[in-house]
FIVOVO-172118 format. One record per residue (C-alpha): residue number from 1; x, y, z. Coordinates in Angstrom, 2 decimals, decimal comma. Each point is the difference from the previous one (the first is absolute). Example, Ala and Ser with C-alpha at 12.3 -4.5 7.8 and 13.67 -1.06 7.14 Angstrom:
residues 2
(1; (12,30; -4,50; 7,80))
(2; (1,37; 3,44; -0,66))
//
This chain:
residues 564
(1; (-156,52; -176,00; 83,82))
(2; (2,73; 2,16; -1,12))
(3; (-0,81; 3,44; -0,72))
(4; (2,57; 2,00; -1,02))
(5; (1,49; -0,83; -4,08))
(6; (3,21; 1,76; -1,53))
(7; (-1,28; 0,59; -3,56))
(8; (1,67; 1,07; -3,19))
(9; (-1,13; 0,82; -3,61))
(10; (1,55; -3,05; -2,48))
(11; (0,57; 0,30; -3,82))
(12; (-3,02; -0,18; -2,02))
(13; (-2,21; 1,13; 2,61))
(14; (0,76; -2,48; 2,47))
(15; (0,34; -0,16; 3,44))
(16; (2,82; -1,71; 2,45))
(17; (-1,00; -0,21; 3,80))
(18; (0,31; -1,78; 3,31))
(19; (-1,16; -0,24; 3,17))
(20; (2,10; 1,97; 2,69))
(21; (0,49; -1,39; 3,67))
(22; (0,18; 1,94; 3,20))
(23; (4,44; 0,22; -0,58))
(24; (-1,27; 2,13; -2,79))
(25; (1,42; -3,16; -2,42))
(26; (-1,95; -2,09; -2,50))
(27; (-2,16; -2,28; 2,33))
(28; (-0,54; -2,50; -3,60))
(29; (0,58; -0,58; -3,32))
(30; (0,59; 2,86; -2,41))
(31; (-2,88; 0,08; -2,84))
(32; (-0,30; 1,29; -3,70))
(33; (-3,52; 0,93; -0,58))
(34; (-0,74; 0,64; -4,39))
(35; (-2,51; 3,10; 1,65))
(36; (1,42; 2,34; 2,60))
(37; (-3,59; 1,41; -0,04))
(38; (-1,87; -3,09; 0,48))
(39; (3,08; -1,26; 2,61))
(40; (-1,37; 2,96; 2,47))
(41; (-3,66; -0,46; -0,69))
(42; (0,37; -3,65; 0,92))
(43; (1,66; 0,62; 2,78))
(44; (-2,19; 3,23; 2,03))
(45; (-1,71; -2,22; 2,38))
(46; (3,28; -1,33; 1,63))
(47; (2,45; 2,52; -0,56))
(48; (-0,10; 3,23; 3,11))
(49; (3,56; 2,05; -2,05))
(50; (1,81; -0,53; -3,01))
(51; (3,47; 0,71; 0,24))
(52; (0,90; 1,63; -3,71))
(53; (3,14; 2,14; -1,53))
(54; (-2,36; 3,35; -0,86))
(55; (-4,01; 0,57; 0,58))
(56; (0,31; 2,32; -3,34))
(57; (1,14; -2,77; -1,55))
(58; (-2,31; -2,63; 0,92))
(59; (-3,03; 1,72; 1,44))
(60; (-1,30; 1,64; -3,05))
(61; (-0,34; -2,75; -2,01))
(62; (-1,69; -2,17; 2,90))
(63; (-2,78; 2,89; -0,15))
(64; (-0,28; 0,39; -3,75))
(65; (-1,16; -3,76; 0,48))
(66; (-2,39; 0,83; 2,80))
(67; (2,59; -1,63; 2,47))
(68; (0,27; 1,44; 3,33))
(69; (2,69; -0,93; 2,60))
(70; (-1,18; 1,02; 3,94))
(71; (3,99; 0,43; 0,69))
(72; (3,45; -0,38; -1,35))
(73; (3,61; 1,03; 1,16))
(74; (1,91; 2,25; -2,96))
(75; (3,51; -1,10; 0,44))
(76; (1,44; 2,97; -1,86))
(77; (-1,88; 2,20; 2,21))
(78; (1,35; -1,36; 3,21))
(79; (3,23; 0,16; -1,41))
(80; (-0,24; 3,29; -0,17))
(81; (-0,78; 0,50; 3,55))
(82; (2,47; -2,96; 1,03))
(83; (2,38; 2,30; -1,71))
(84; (-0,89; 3,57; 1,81))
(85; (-0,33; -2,09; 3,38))
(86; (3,65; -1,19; -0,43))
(87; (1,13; 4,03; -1,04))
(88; (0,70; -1,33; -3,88))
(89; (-2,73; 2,38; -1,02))
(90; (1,11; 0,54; -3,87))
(91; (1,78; -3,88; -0,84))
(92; (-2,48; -1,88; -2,93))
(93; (-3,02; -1,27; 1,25))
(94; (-0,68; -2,46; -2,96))
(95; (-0,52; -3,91; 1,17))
(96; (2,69; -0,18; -2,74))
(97; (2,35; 1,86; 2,61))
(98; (-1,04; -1,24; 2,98))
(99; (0,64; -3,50; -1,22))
(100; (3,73; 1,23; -1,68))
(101; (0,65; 1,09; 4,27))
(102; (-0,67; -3,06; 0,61))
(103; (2,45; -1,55; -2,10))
(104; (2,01; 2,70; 0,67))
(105; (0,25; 0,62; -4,08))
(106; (0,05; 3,27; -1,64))
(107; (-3,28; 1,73; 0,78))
(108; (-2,10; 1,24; -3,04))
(109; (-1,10; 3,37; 0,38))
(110; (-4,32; 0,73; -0,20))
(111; (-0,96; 0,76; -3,19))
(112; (-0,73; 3,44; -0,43))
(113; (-3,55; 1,72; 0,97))
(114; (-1,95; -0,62; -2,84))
(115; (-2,89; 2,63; -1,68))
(116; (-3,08; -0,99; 0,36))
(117; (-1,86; 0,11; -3,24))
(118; (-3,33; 1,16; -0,02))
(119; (-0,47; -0,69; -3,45))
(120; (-0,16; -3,86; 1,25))
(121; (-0,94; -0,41; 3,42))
(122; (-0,60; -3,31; 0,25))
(123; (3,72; -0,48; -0,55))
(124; (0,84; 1,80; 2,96))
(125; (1,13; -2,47; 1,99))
(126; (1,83; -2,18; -2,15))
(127; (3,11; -1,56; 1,37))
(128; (3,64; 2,42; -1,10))
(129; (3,06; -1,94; -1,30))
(130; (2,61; -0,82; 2,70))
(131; (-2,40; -1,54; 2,39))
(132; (-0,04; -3,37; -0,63))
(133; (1,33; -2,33; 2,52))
(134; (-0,71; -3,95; 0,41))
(135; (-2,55; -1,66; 1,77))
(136; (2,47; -1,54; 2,43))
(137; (1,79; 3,53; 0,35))
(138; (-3,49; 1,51; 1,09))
(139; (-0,63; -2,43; 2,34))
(140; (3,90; 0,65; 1,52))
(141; (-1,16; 3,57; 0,23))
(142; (-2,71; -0,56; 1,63))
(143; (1,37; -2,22; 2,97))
(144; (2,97; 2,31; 0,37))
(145; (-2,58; 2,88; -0,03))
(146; (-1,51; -1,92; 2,78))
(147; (3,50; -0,23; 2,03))
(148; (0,36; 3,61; -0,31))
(149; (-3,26; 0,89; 1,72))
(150; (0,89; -1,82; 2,50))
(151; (3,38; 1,72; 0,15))
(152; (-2,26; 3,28; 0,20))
(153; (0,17; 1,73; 3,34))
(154; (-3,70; 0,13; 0,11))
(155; (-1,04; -3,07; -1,81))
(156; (-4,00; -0,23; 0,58))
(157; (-0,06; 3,67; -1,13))
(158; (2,06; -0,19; -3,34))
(159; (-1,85; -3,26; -0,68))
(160; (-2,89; 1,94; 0,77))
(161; (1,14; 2,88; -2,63))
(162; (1,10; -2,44; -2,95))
(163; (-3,75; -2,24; 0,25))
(164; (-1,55; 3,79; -0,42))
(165; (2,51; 1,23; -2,73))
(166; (-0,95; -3,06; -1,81))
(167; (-4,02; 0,59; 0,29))
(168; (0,72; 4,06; -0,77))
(169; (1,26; -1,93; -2,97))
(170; (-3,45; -2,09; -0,62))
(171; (-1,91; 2,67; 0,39))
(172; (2,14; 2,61; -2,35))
(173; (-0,60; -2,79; -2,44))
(174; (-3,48; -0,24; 0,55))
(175; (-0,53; 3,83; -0,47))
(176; (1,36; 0,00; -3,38))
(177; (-1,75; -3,14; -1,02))
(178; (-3,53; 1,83; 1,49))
(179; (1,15; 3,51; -1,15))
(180; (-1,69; 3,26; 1,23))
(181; (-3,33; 1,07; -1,64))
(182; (0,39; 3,04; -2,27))
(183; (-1,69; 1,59; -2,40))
(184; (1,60; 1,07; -2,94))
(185; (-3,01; 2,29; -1,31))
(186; (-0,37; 1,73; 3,54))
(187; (3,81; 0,66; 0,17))
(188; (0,06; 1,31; -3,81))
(189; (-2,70; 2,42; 1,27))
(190; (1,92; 1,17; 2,86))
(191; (3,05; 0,55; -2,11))
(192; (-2,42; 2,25; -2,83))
(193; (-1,26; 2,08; 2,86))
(194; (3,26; 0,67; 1,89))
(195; (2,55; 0,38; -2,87))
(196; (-2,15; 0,97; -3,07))
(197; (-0,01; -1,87; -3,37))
(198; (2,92; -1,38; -1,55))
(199; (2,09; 1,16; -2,78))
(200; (1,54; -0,93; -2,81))
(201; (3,19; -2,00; -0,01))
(202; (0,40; -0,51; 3,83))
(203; (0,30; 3,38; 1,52))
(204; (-1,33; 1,32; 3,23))
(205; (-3,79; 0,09; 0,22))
(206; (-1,67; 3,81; -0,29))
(207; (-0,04; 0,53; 3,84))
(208; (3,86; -0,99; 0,63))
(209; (0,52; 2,32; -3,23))
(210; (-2,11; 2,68; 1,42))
(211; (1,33; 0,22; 3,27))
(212; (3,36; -0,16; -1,79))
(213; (-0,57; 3,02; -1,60))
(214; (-1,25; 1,57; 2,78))
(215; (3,66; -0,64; 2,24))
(216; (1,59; 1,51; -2,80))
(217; (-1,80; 3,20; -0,02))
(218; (-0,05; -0,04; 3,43))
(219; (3,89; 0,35; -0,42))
(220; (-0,42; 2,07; -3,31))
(221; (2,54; -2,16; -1,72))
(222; (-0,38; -4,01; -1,04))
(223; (0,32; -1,95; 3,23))
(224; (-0,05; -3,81; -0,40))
(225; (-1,83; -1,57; 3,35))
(226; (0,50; -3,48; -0,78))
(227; (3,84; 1,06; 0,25))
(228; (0,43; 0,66; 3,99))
(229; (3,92; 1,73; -1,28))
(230; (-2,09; 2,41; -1,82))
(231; (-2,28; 0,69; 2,39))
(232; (2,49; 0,62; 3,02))
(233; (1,50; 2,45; -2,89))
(234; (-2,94; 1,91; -0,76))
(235; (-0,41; 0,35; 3,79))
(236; (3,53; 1,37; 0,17))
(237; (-0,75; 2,07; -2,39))
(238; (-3,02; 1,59; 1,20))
(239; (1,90; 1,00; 3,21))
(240; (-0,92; -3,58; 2,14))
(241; (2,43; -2,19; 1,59))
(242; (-1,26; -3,72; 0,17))
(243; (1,75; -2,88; -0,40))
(244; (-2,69; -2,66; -1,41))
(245; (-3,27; -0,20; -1,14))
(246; (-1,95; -1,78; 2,77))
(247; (-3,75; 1,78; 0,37))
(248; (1,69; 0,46; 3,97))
(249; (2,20; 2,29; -1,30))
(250; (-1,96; 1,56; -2,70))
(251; (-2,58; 1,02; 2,18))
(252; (2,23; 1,99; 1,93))
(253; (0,15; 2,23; -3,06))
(254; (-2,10; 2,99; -1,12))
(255; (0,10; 0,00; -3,47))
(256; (-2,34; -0,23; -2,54))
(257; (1,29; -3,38; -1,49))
(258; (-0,51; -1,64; 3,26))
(259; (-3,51; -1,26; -0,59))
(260; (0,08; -1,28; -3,63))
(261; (3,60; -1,48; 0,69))
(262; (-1,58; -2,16; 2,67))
(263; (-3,22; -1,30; -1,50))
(264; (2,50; -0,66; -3,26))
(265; (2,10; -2,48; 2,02))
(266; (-3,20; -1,43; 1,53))
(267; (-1,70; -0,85; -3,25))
(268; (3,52; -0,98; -1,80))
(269; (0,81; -2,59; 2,63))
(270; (-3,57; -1,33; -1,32))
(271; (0,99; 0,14; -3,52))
(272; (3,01; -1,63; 0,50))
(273; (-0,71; -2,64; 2,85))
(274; (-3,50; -0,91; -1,11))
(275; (-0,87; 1,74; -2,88))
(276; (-1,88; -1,51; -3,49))
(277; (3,35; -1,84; -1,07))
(278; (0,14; -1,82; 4,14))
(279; (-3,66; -0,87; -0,62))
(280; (0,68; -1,47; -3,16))
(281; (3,10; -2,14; 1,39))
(282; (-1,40; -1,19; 3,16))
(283; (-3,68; -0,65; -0,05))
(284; (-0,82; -3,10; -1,76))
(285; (-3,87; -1,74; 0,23))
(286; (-1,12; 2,59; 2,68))
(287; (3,05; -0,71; 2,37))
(288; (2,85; 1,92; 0,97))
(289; (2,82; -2,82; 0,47))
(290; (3,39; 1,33; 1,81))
(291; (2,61; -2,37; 0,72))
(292; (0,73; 0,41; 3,93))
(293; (3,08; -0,45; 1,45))
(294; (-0,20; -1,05; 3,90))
(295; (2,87; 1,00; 2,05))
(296; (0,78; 2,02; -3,01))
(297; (1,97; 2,85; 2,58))
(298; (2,38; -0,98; 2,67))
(299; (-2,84; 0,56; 2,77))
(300; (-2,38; -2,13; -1,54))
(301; (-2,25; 2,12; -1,39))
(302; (-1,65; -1,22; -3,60))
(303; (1,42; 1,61; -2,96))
(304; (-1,32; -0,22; -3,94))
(305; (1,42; -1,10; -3,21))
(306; (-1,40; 2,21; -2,34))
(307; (-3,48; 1,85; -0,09))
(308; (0,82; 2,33; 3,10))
(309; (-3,10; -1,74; 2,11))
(310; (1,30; 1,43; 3,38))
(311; (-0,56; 3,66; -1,29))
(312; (-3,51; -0,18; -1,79))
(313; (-1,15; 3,63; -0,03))
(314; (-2,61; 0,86; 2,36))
(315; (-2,40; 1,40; -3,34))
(316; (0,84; -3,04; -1,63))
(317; (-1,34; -2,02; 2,59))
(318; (-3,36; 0,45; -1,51))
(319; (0,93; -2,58; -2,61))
(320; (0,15; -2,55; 2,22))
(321; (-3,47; -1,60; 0,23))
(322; (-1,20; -2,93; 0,80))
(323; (-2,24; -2,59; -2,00))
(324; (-3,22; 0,05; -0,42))
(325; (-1,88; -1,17; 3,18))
(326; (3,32; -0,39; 2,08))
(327; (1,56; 2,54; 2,30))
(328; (3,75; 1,43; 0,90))
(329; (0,83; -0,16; 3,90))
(330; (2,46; 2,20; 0,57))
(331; (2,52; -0,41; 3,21))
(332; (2,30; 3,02; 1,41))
(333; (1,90; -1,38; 3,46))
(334; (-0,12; 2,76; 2,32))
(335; (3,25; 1,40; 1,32))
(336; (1,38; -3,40; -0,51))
(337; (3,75; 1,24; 0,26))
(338; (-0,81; 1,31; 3,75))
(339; (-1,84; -3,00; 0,99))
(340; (2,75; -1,92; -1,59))
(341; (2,56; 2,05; 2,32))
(342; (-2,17; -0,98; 3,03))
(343; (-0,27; -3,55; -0,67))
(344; (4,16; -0,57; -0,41))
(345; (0,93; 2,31; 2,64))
(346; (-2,22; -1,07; 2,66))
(347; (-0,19; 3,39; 1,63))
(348; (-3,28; -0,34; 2,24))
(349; (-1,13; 3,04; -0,40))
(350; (-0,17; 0,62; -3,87))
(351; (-1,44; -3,56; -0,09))
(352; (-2,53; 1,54; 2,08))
(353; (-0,63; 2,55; -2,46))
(354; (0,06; -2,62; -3,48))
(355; (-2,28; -2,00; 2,37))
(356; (-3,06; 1,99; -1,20))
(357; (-1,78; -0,06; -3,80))
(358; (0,11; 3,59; 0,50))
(359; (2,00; 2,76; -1,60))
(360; (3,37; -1,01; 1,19))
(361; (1,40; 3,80; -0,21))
(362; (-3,30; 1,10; 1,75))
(363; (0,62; -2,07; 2,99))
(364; (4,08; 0,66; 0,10))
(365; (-0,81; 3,82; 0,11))
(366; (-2,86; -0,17; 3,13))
(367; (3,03; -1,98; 1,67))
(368; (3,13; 1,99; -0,66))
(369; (-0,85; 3,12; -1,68))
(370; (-2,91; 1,84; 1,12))
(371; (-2,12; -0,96; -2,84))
(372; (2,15; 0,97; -2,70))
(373; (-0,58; -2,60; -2,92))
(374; (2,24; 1,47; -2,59))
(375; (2,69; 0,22; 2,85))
(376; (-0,16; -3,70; 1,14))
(377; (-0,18; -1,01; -3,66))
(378; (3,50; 2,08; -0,43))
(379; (1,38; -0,95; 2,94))
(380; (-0,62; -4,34; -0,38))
(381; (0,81; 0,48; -4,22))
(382; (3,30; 1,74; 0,94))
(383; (1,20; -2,73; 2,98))
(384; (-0,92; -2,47; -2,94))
(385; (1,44; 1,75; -3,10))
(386; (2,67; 2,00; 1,47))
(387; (-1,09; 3,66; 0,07))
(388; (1,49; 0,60; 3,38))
(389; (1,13; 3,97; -0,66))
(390; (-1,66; 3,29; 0,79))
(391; (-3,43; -0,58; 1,43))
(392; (0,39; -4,27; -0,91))
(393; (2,46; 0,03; 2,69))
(394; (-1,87; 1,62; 2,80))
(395; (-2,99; -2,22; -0,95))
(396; (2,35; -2,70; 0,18))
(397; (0,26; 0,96; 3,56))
(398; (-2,90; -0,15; 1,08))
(399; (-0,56; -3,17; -2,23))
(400; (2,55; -1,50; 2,05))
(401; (-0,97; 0,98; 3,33))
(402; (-3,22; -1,77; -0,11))
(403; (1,13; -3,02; -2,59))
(404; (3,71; -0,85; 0,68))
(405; (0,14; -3,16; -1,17))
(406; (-1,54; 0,50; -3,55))
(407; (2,18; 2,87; -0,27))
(408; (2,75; -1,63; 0,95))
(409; (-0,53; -3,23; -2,12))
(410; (0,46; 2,40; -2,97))
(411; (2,78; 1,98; 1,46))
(412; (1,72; -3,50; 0,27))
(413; (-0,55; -0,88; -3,40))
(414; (1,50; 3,48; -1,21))
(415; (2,97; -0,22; 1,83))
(416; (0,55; -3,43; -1,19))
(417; (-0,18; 1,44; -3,57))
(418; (2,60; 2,88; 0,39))
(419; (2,72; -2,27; 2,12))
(420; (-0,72; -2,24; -3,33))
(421; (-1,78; -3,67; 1,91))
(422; (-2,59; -1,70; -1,60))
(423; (-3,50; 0,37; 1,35))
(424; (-3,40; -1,84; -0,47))
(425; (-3,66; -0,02; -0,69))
(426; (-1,81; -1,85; 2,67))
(427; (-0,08; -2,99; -2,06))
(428; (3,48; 0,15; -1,26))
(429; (0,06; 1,83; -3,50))
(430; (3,42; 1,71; 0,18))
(431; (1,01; 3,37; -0,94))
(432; (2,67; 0,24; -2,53))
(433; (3,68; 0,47; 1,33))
(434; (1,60; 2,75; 0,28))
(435; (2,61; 0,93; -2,92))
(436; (3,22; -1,06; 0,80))
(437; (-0,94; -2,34; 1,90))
(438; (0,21; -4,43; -0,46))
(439; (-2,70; -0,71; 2,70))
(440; (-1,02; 2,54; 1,19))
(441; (1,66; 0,23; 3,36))
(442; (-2,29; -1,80; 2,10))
(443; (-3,86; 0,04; 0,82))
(444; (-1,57; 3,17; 1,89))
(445; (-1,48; -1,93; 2,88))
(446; (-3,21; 1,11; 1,12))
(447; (-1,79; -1,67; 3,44))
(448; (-3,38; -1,87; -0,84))
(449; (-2,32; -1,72; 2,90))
(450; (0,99; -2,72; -2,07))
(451; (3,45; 0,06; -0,69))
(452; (2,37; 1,96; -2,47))
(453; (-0,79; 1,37; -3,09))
(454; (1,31; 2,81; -1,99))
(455; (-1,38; 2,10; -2,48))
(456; (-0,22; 2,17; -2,92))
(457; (-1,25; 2,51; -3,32))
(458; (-0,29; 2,93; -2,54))
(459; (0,47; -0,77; -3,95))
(460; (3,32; -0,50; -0,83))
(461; (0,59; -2,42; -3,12))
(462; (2,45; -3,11; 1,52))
(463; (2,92; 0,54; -0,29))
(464; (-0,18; 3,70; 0,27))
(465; (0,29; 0,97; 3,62))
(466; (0,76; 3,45; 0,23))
(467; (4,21; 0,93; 1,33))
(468; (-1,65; 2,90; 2,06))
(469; (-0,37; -1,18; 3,72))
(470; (-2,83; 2,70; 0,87))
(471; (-1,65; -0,68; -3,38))
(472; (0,13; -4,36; 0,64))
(473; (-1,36; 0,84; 3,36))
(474; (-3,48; 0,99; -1,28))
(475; (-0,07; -2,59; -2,30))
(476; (0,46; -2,42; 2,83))
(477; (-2,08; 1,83; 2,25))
(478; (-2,71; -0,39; -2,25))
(479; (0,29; -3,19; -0,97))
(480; (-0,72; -1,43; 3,13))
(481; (-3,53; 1,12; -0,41))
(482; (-0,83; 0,13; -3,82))
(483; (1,53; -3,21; -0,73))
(484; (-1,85; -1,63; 3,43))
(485; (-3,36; 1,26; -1,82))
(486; (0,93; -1,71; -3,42))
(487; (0,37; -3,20; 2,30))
(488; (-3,34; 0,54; 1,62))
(489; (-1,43; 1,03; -3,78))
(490; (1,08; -3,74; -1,62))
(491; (-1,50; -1,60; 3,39))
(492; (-3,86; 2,23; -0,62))
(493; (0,43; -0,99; -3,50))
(494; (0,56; -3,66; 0,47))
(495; (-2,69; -0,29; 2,29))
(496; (-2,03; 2,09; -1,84))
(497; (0,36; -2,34; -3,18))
(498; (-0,96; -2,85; 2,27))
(499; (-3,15; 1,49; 1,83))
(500; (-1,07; 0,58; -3,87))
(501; (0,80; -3,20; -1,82))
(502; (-3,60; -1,33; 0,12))
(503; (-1,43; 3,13; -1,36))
(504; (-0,18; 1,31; -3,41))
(505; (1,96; 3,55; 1,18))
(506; (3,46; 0,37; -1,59))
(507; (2,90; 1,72; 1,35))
(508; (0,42; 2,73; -2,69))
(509; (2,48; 2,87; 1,38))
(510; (2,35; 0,45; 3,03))
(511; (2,57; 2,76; 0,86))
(512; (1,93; 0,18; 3,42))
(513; (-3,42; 1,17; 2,49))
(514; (-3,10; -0,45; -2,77))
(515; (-1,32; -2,86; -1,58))
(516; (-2,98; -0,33; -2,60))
(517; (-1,99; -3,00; -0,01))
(518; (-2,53; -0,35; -3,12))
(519; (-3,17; -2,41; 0,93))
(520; (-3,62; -0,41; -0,73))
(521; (-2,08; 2,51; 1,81))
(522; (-1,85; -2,34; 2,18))
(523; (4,15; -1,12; 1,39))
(524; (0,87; 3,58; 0,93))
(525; (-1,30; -0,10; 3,41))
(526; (2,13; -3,05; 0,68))
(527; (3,08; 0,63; -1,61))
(528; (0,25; 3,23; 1,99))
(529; (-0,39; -2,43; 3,01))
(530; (3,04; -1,65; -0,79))
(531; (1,50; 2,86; -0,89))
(532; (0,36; 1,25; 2,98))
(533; (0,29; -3,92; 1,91))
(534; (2,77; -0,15; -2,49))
(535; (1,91; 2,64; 1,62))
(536; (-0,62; -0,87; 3,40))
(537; (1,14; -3,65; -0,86))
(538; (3,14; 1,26; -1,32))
(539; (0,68; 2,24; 2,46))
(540; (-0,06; -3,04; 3,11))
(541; (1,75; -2,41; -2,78))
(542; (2,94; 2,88; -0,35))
(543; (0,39; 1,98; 3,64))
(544; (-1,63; -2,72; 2,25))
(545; (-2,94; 0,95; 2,07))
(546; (0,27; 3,84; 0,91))
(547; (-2,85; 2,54; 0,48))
(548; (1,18; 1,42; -3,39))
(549; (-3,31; 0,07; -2,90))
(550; (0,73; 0,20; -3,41))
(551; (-3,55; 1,94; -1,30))
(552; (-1,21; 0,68; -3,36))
(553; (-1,92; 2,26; -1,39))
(554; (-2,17; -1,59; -3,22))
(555; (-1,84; 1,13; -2,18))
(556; (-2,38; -1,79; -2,16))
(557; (-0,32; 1,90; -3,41))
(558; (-0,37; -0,94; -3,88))
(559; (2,84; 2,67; -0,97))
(560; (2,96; 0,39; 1,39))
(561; (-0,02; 3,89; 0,09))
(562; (-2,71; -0,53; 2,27))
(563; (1,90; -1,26; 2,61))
(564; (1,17; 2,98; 2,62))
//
C-alpha cells in the first residue's frame, strides 16, 4: 500500500493525482478523477499524507463536504521555510515560482495579500490568480522540495518543522470551518452598556461623546482625543511635555483630562475594533469565522486576515459562549517562552527549574534571588527579550552566574544578529537576513547534545531586517526563543487535533500560548487531558527527552470571560 498521493484540483471540479514513492516521484500512473471530493473520500483508508499546492485551497472544501484528511504536506508552506532556511527570506513562494526556479524561467512574483471579506466568508479561501502551476510542475516541486531538505543542515528537524507547518495549516482550516461560538445578542448588550446608544448617521455613541466633551473642558478649549496630534497639543498647551499618548505616559500626568482621556481610548478601541458595525461583518449563524494565517510573522507565530481575533477585548470576551449543553476548555501554557529557553539550551540547572508544574518564576527566585518573584521574572524576560540595562543588567548577572548556558545560548544568538549571520529556531525556521545582506553571512552556530543548530526571533516582516546592528541583535536574540515556542505550539496543536479526532470537541481558537477547545460538557474532563498530554508530546517530539514540562493551566467554563 502506498500512502502518500500528490493531489491537485482539475477543471470542472475534478481532481488529478498519483501515488508518490519513497524518491518523492510518482510511484504509478497519474489519474483524472470527474470528483476531487469523492477522489479523497475514496481514498481515506489507504492514504497516511496528501501532498497538495495550498491547504487553503483544498482543505476547505474537503470539510464543507464533511471530508477530513488525518495529514497532508502544504507545498507552498514549505517553500516558504525552504526559502528562509536557504537565507532567500523575501523571493515568491508561489508553486508557480518555485517551479519557474526550476526551469530557471522568469519567476512570477506572489500575488498580493488579499482582504479578507467578511461579507462572504465562505470565500475566504478561494485560490488568487497567479498560482496556477501544472500537475507535473507540482509534482517537480515537490521532489526538488524533497532534495532540499535533505540539503538542510539539520534535515530530521526542518522535516520535522514543514510536516507541523502543514498540520498548523489543517487545523487553521478547521477553525474557520468550526468557527468560535458567539453571541451576537450578548455582545450587542455589552456594547449598549459600555458605549451608550447609538446615534444618528454613524457618530460616536453617547459615552465616547460624553467623555469627549469632558477632555475638552478639561482643556477649556475643543480637544479632539481620537486625534493623538491634538492631544500631545493640548498637553503642550496646558504646560505638559509628552511625546505620545500611551496610558504609560499619561498616567504620569496630573491633570484633570487624564482620567476621561484614558477610559475614551479604552472604549474607542471597542468601537472601532469590535464595535456594532465588526459584529455585523463577522458573526454569521452564531460563529465568529477569522481567516488565520499560520506562520503569518517571521517567528512563526499565527497572524489574522481580517476580524482582529488575536486582540478580542477582555469585556468582549463575554460574548463568547458556548452551545447549549457543551462547554469551552480554555488552555494558557505557563511560562512557555522560559521553558522553551531551557529545553534548547540545555542548561541543567534552569531545566531543573522548568522541570516542575509549578510557578516557573516562583521556583527561579527561591534559587537565585532570595525569593523575589517580580525580580526573577525581570531578570529571565530581559536575558530573553533583551532588556539588559539599568537594573536588567545586574539581574542579568546574577542570571548568568547560576544559568550560563541559557544565557549564553541567547547571547549567541544576539551577537549573531548584530555581526549580520543567520540564526535558527530549534527546528530550523530562519530569521530574516539582515539588510544589505545576499545570505546572510553565515549561520550563528549554537552547540546542541545533539549536534548544531542555530537559532532565532522578534517580528520583523521578511524582508525587513532592521540596518541597526544593536537593534537586529534583539530581534535575533529573541527569536531563538519565541520562534522555538511557535515550533513547539504547531507540534501541541497537531497532537492535540489527533488525541481529539474521535470526539465530538472542535478546535475553535488558538493564539501563540492559549488555545480554546469547544466540546460537549460530558468531553471537558478529557480534552483537558490531552491538553496538557498534548504539550508534553510535543515538547519530547521537538527538544528530545529533557526534564523540561510544558504545563497548562485550563479552565473549563461556558464563557470565555470566565476564564482567568
Amino acid at each position: 500500500m502506498i500512502g502518500r498521493w500528490a493531489l491537485a484540483p482539475a477543471e470542472g471540479g475534478g481532481a488529478w493525482l498519483v501515488p508518490l514513492g519513497a524518491d518523492a516521484r510518482p510511484a504509478g500512473a497519474v489519474l483524472r478523477e470527474p470528483d476531487l471530493v469523492e477522489a479523497v473520500r475514496a481514498r481515506l483508508p489507504e492514504v497516511t499524507r496528501w501532498v497538495w499546492r495550498s491547504t487553503a485551497e483544498l482543505a476547505p472544501r474537503l470539510l464543507a463536504a464533511g471530508v477530513r484528511v488525518e495529514r497532508c504536506y502544504d507545498i507552498e508552506a514549505a517553500e516558504l521555510l525552504l526559502l528562509g532556511h536557504e537565507g532567500r527570506l523575501g523571493e515568491p513562494r508561489s508553486a508557480a515560482a518555485a517551479w519557474a526556479r526550476l526551469r530557471r524561467g522568469p519567476v512570477p512574483p506572489d500575488p498580493p495579500p488579499r482582504a479578507a471579506e467578511p461579507g462572504s466568508q465562505s470565500s475566504l479561501f478561494e485560490p488568487q490568480a497567479g498560482t496556477d502551476v501544472p500537475f507535473e510542475g507540482l509534482l517537480e516541486v515537490y521532489a526538488e522540495q524533497q532534495r532540499r531538505h535533505d540539503a538542510a543542515g539539520e534535515p530530521g528537524r526542518m522535516r520535522l518543522l514543514t510536516a507541523s507547518e502543514s498540520a498548523g495549516m489543517l487545523v487553521a482550516a478547521e477553525m474557520h470551518a468550526a468557527g468560535l461560538p458567539w453571541r451576537a445578542d450578548v455582545h450587542r448588550a455589552l456594547l449598549d452598556e459600555l458605549l451608550g446608544e447609538r446615534y444618528a448617521g454613524g457618530g460616536e455613541p453617547r459615552r465616547l461623546a460624553e467623555l469627549a466633551d469632558q477632555v475638552s473642558e478639561a482643556f477649556g478649549r475643543r480637544v479632539r482625543p481620537d486625534l493623538p496630534a491634538d492631544v500631545v497639543k493640548a498637553f503642550t498647551r496646558a504646560g505638559f511635555q509628552v511625546r505620545s499618548t500611551r496610558r504609560w505616559e499619561l498616567e504620569e500626568i496630573d491633570h484633570p483630562a487624564v482620567a476621561p482621556l484614558i477610559e475614551y481610548k479604552k472604549l474607542y478601541r471597542i468601537w472601532t475594533a469590535h464595535g456594532w458595525s465588526w459584529l455585523q461583518d463577522w458573526v454569521r449563524d452564531g460563529r465568529f469565522r477569522p481567516e488565520y494565517l499560520p506562520g503569518g510573522t517571521v517567528s512563526g507565530r499565527w497572524t489574522t486576515n481580517g476580524g482582529g481575533a488575536l486582540q478580542i477585548p477582555r469585556v468582549i470576551r463575554g460574548a463568547v459562549v458556548a452551545d447549549e449543553g457543551w462547554r469551552l476548555v480554555v488552555a494558557d501554557a505557563d511560562q512557555m517562552e522560559p521553558r522553551v529557553l531551557a529545553a534548547i539550551s540545555r542548561d541543567r540547572g534552569l531545566m531543573e527549574v522548568a522541570g516542575h508544574d509549578d510557578d516557573l518564576y516562583k521556583v527561579l527566585s527561591d534559587r537565585a534571588f532570595s525569593g523575589d518573584r517580580a525580580q526573577a521574572k525581570l531578570a529571565l524576560l530581559g536575558a530573553i527579550y533583551g532588556q539588559t540595562s539599568g537594573d536588567g543588567l545586574k539581574n542579568l548577572a546574577a542570571l548568568r552566574r547560576r544559568f550560563p548556558q541559557a544565557v549564553a545560548y541567547v547571547d549567541d544568538a544576539a551577537r549573531a544578529g548584530e555581526e549580520g549571520r543567520l540564526v535558527r529556531t530549534w527546528l530550523g525556521r530562519t530569521s530574516p537576513p539582515a539588510a544589505g545582506s545576499e545570505d546572510g553571512g553565515g549561520e550563528a552556530g549554537i552547540p546542541q547534545e545533539s549536534g548544531e543548530a542555530a537559532s532565532g526571533d522578534g517580528e520583523f516582516t521578511p524582508g525587513y531586517a532592521s540596518t541597526n546592528a544593536r537593534a537586529r541583535g534583539r530581534f535575533t536574540r529573541n527569536f531563538v526563543v519565541q520562534g522555538s515556542a511557535a515550533d513547539w505550539a504547531l507540534l501541541m496543536l497537531a497532537a492535540l487535533r489527533s488525541a481529539t479526532s474521535g470526539m465530538r470537541a472542535e478546535l475553535v481558537f488558538f493564539q501563540h500560548d492559549e488555545v480554546i477547545v469547544h466540546c460537549p460538557r460530558e468531553e471537558a474532563a478529557d480534552v483537558a487531558v490531552a491538553i496538557r498530554e498534548a504539550g508534553e508530546l510535543a515538547g519530547r517530539i521537538a527538544f528530545g527527552r529533557t526534564p523540561v514540562r510544558f504545563p497548562f493551566t485550563t479552565a473549563t467554563v461556558e464563557r470565555y470571560s470566565d476564564a482567568k
